[in-house]
N, C-alpha and C positions, 0 to 999 in steps of 0.2 A: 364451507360457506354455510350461511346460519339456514336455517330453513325459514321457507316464506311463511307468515302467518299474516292469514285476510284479517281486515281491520273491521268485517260485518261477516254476521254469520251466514252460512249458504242462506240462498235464496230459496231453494227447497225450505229448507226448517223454517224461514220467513214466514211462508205462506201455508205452513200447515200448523203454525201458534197463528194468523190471524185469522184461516179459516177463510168464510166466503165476505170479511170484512176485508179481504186484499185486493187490491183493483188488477191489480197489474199483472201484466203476462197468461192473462186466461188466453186459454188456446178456442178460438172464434171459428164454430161452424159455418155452413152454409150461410146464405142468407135466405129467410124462410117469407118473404115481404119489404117492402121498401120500408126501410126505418129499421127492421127489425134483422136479428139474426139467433143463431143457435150455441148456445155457450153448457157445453156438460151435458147435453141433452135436455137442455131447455130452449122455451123460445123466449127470449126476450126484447125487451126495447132498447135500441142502440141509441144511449143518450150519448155516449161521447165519440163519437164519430165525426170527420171532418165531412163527409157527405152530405153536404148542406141541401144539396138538389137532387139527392136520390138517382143520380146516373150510374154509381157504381153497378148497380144490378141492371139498366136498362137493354132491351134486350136488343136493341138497336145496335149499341155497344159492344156488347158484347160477339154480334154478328160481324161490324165491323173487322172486328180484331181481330176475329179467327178468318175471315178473310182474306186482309193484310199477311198473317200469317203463314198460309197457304200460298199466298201470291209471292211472300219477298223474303222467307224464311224469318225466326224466331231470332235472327240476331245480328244486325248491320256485320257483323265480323271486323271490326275495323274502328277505328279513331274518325271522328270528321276531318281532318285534318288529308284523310288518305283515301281510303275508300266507303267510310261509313255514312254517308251524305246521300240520301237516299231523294228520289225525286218530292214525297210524300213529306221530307222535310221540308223543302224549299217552301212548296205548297204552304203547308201548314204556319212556317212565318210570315209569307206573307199574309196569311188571311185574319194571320192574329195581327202582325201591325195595322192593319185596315181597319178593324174592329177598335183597338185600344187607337185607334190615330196616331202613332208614332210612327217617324220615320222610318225605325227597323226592329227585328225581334231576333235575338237570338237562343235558341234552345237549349237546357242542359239534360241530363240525364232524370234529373228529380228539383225539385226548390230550394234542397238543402244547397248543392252545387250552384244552382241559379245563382243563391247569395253572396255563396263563399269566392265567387268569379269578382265581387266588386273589389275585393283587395287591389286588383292591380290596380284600381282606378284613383286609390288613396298615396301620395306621394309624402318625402318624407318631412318635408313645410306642411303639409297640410293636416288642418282639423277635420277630422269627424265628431260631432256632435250627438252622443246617441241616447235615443228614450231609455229607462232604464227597465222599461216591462218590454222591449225589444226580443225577439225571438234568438237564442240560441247563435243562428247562424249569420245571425248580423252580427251579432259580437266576435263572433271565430272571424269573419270576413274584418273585420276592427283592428283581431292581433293578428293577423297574416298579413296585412296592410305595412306601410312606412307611414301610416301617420299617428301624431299626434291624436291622442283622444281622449275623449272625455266624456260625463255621460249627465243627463241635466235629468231631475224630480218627474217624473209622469205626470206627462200633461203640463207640467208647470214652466207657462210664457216667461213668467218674470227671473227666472231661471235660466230658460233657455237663452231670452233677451241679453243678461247679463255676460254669460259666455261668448256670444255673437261679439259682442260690443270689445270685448278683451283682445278678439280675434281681429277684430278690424283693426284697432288703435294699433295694434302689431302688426298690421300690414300681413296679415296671415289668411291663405283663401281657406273657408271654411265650407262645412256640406254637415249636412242634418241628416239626419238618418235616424225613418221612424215608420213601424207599421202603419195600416190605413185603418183597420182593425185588429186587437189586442188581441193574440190568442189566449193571452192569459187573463183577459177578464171580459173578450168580447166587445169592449167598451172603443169609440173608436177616437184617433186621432184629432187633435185641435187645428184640424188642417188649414181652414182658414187664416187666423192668428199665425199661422208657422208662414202661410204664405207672405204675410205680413210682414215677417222678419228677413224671411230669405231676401225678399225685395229691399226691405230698409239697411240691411247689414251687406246687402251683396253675396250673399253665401247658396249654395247649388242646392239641392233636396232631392232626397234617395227616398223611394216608399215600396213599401212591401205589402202587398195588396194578398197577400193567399190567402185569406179568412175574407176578402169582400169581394173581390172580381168575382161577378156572376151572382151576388147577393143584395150587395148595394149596387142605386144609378138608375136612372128610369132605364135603361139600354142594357144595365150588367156591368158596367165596365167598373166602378166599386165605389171604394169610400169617398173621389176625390169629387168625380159626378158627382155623386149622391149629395155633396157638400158644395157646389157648386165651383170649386177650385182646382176641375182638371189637368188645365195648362202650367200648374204650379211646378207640377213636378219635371225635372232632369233625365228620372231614370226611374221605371217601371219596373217592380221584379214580383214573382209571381205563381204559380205551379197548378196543375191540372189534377193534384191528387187528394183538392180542399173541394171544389166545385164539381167535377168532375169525375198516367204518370210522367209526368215531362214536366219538366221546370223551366222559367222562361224570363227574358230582361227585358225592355224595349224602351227605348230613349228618343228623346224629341231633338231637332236641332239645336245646337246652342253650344255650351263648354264643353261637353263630351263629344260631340259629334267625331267620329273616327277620321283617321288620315289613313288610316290602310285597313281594309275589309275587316270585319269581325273578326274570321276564322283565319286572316294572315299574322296574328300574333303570335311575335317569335319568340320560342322556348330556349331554356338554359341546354347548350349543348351536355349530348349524350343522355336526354332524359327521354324514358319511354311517352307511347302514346295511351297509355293507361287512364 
């Protein structure tokens, strides 16, 4: 068999031809101040950090933790499904669906999961509609999905309009699907206007709120507050590792609303609880 030959060279040689113009994979000390941390034996300013509110270091937090840790050991040992459902979880959704006003919350391990959970929600009639500056794992959660998809111009209504309108005429239920704010340019959603179509086209709205929850909204709760079209949205997803590690979904009543408990959805036999 031939031998494998990488299509880029090591990552080592990468970053010893760019030198200290390489962003990537520096290995991040301590944190020496809120904002800041230690990188080679420097201190420097943490500009690209998702820590928008400086809780990572807070010592509150950080008490908490080890706390919990002491109290309930370092690791559910278990699936939720089985034994990993700790009381502190229960707690914890509910005090987030209270806060965000939706009916219910369900937690994942991180935001990335949170996302990639909406697959199942996508059938194989149906449109997804997606921003094209959408995060990563809304498009993974796109092709794990049965539906139809498509992706409309950033930002662009008259774009989006026109897809909606293709999908009706076809008798086709469609769903949008768009951060609240961009992680790739900060900039945030036309939430308004989208609310406009999802009403006029009949079509559901997914938003991924992890760069605004806690940033935008006179209360925190994100971009949809903040823009005055909260109730717009179907389905809330989310994560504790941009404001605040836990990922999280929460949905209003309406089309989603569940017929059997969150955590009674049944898997493909003989699959682990991994």
């Amino acid at each position: 068999m031939p031998a494998w030959t990488p299509a880029l060279p090591p990552i080592g040689d990468t970053i010893a031809a760019c030198g200290d113009a390489y962003p990537y994979f520096r290995v991040v000390g301590g944190r020496s101040a809120p904002g800041e941390v230690t990188v080679e034996g420097r201190r420097v300013i943490n500009a690209a950090s998702s820590d928008y509110l400086k809780l990572a270091g807070d010592p509150r937090l950080g008490e908490a933790a080890a706390r919990a840790a002491r109290d309930l050991g370092t690791s559910c040992s278990g699936s939720p499904l089985l034994t990993g459902t700790m009381p502190l979880h229960v707690e914890l959704e509910r005090e987030l669906a209270a806060f965000l006003r939706r009916q219910a919350v369900l937690l994942a391990t991180t935001g990335f999961p949170a996302n990639l959970a909406l697959a199942c929600l996508f059938a194989a009639r149906h449109l997804v509609v997606t921003d094209r500056h959408a995060h990563a794992s809304l498009v993974d959660a796109t092709r794990l999905g049965r539906s139809v998809n498509r992706t409309f111009r950033h930002n662009d209504m008259e774009h989006l309009d026109a897809l909606l309108r293709e999908a009706a005429d076809a008798g086709q239920p469609a769903t949008i699907l768009t951060e609240g704010a961009f992680s790739l340019d900060g900039g945030l959603a036309a939430l308004p206007r989208i609310t406009g179509l999802t009403r006029h086209h009949g079509a559901s709205l997914v938003l991924d709120s992890a760069h605004d929850i806690g940033v935008y909204g006179s209360d925190g709760r994100g971009a949809a507050e903040h823009l005055g079209c909260e109730n717009a949205a179907d389905l809330v997803t989310g994560t504790f590792s941009r404001p605040g590690r836990a990922g999280w979904a929460g949905h209003r009543p309406g089309r989603w609303t569940p017929r059997t408990p969150w955590r009674s959805v049944p898997r493909r036999p003989g699959s682990s609880s991994r």
